[in-house]
KETISE-630331 format. One record per residue (C-alpha): residue in three letters; x, y, z; residue number from 1. Coordinates in steps of 0.25 Angstrom, whole numbers. Each point is the difference from the previous one (the first is absolute). Example, Ala and Ser with C-alpha at 12.3 -4.5 7.8 and 13.67 -1.06 7.14 Angstrom:
% residues 2
@residuo:ALA; X:49; Y:-18; Z:31; num:1
@residuo:SER; X:6; Y:14; Z:-2; num:2
% end
This chain:
% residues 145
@residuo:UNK; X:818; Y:434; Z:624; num:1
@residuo:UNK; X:-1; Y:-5; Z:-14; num:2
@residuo:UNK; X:11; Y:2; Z:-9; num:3
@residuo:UNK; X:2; Y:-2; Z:-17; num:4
@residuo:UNK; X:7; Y:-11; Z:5; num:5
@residuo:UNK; X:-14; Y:-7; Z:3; num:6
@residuo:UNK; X:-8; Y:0; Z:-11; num:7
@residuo:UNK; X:1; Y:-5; Z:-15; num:8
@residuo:UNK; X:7; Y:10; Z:-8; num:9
@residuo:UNK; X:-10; Y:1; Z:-13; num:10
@residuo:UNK; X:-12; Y:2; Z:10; num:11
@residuo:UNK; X:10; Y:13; Z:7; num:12
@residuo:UNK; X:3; Y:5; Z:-13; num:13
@residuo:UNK; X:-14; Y:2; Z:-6; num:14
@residuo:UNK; X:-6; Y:5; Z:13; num:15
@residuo:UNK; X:10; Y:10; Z:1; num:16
@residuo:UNK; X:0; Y:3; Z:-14; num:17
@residuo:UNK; X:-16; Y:4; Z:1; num:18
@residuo:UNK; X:3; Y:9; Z:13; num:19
@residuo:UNK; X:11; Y:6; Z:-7; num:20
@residuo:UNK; X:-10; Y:3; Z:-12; num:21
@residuo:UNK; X:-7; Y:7; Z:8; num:22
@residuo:UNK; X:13; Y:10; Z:5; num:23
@residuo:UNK; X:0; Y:14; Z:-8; num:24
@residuo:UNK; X:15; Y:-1; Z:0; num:25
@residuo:UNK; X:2; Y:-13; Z:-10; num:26
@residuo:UNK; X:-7; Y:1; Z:-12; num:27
@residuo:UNK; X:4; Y:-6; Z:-14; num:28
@residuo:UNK; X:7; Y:7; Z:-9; num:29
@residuo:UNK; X:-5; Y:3; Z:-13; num:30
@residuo:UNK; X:12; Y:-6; Z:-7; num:31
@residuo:UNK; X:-4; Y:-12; Z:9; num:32
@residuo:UNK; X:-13; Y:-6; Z:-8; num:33
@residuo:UNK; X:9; Y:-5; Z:-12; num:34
@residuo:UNK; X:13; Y:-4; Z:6; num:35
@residuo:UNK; X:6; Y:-13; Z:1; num:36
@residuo:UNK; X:6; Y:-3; Z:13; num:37
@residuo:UNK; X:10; Y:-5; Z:-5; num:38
@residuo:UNK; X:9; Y:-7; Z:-12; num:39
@residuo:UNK; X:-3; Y:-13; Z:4; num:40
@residuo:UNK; X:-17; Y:3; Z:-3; num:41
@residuo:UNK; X:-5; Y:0; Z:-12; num:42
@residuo:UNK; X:-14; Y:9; Z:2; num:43
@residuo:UNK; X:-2; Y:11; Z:10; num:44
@residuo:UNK; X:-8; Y:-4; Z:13; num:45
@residuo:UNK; X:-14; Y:-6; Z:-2; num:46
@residuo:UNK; X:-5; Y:5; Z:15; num:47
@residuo:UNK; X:-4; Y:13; Z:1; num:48
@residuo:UNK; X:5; Y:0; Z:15; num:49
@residuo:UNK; X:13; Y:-4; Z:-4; num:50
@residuo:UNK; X:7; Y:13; Z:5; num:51
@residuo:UNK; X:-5; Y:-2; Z:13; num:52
@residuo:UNK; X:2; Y:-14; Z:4; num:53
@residuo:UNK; X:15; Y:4; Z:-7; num:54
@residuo:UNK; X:2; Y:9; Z:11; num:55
@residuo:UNK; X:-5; Y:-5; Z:10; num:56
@residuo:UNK; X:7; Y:-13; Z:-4; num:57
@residuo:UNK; X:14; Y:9; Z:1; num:58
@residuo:UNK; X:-6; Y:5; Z:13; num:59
@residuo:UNK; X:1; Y:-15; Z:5; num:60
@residuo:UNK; X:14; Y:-3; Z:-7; num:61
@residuo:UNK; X:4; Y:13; Z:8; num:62
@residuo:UNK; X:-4; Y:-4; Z:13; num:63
@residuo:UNK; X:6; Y:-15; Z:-2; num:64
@residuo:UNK; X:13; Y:5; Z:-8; num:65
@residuo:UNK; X:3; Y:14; Z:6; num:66
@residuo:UNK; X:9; Y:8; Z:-3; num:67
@residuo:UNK; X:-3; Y:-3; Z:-14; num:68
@residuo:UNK; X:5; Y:9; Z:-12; num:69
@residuo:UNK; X:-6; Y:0; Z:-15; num:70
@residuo:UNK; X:10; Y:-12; Z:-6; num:71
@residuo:UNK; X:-5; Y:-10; Z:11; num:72
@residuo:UNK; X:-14; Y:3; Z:-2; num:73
@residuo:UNK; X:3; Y:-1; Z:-17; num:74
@residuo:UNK; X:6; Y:-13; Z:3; num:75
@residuo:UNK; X:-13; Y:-4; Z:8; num:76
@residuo:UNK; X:-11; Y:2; Z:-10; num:77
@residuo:UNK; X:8; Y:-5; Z:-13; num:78
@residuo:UNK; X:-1; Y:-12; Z:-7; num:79
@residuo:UNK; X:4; Y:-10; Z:-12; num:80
@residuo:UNK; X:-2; Y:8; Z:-12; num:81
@residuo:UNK; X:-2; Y:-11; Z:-12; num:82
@residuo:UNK; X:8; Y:4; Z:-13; num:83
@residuo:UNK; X:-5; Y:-11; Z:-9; num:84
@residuo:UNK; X:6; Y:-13; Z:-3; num:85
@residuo:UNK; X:13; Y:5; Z:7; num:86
@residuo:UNK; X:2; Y:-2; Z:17; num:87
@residuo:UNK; X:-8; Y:11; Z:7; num:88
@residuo:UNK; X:8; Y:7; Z:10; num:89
@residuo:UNK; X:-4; Y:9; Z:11; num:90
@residuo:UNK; X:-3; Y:16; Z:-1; num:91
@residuo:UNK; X:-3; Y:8; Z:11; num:92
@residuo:UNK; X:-12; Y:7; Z:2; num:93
@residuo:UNK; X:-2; Y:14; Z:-3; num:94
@residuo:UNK; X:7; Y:10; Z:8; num:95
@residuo:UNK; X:-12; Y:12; Z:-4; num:96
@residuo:UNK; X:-10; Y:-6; Z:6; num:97
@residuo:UNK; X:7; Y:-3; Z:14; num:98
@residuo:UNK; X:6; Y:14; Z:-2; num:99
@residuo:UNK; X:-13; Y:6; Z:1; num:100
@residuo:UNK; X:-5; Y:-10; Z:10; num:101
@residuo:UNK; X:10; Y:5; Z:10; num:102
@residuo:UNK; X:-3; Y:12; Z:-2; num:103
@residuo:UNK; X:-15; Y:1; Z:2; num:104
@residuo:UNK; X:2; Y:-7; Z:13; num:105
@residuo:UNK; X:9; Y:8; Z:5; num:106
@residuo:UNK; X:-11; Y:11; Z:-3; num:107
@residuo:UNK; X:-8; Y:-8; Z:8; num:108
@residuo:UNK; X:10; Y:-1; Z:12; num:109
@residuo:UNK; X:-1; Y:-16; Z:-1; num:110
@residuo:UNK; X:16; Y:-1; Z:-5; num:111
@residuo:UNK; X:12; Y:9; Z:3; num:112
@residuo:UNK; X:13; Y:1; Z:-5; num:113
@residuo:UNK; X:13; Y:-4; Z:5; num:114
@residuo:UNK; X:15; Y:1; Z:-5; num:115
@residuo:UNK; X:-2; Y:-16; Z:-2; num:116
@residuo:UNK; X:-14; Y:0; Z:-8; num:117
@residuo:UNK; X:-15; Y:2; Z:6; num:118
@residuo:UNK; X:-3; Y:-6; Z:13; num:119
@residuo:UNK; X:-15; Y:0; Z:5; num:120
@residuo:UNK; X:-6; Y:13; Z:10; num:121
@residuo:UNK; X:-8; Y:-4; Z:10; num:122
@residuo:UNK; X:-12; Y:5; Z:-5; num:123
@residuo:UNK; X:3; Y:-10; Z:-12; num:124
@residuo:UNK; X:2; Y:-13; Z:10; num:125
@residuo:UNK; X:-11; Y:5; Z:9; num:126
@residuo:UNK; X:-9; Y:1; Z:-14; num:127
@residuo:UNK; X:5; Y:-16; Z:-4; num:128
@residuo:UNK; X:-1; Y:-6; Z:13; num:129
@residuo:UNK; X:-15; Y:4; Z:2; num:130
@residuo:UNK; X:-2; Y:-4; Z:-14; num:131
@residuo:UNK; X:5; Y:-11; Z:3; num:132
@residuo:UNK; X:-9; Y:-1; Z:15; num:133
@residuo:UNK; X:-12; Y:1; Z:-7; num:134
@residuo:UNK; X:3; Y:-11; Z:-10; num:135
@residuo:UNK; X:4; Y:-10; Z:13; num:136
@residuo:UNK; X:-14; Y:3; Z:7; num:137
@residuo:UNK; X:-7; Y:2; Z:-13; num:138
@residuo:UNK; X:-3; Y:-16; Z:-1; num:139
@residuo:UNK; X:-3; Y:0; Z:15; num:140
@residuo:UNK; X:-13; Y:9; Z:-1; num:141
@residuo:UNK; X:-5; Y:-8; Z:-13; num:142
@residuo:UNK; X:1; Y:-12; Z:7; num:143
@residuo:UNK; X:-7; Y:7; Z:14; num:144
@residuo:UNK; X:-13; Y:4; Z:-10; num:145
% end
């Protein structure tokens, strides 16, 4: 059986991010057009799919990590945040957005909670490992054609 383990993150993450689209429980917020994700960015998200690949990103970071809590996962996603001609340091990535993350895919039965932070269902794993299934034989049928 293939597991996320197998196959290349990036590819994983914008798979799952397009079935995920298409899942009536996540959806954007509408705060979520003209956030930033964080301190370390300058300018909100150029990609319109951003919230998506996002979760399913934290989807993956779940899986790998779990039991994850909010700090961890702020940790994950921040950066260096440039303050001009002076040393730039690292900030954290904002805590809203994984907030809300968490929350939809709980909605979605892909994540529950626990005393220790969120671990993944196993509706979620089963969701990521045949995500990540059809990426391993996707390159097989290509080549069969």
């Amino acid at each position: 059986m293939t597991t996320v383990y197998d196959v290349p993150p990036d590819k994983l993450v914008k798979k799952a991010g397009g079935k995920l689209k298409k899942n009536n429980a996540i959806s954007l917020p509408k705060w979520g057009l003209n956030v930033k994700r964080g301190a370390n960015k300058e300018l909100p998200p150029q990609d319109e799919d951003w919230w998506w690949v996002r979760c399913a990103s934290v989807l993956r970071q779940i899986y790998l990590h779990g039991p994850v809590g909010v700090a961890r996962l702020r940790t994950y996603y921040g950066g260096r945040v440039r303050r001009g001609v002076k040393k730039g340091r690292f900030r954290e990535a904002s805590g809203k957005i994984i907030r809300e993350v968490l929350s939809q895919l709980e909605q979605a039965g892909y994540v529950t909670k626990t005393k220790r932070g969120r671990k993944i269902s196993p509706e979620g794993q089963k969701f990521l490992d045949n995500t990540a299934h059809e990426l391993k034989i996707m390159p097989a049928e290509i080549k069969a054609e």
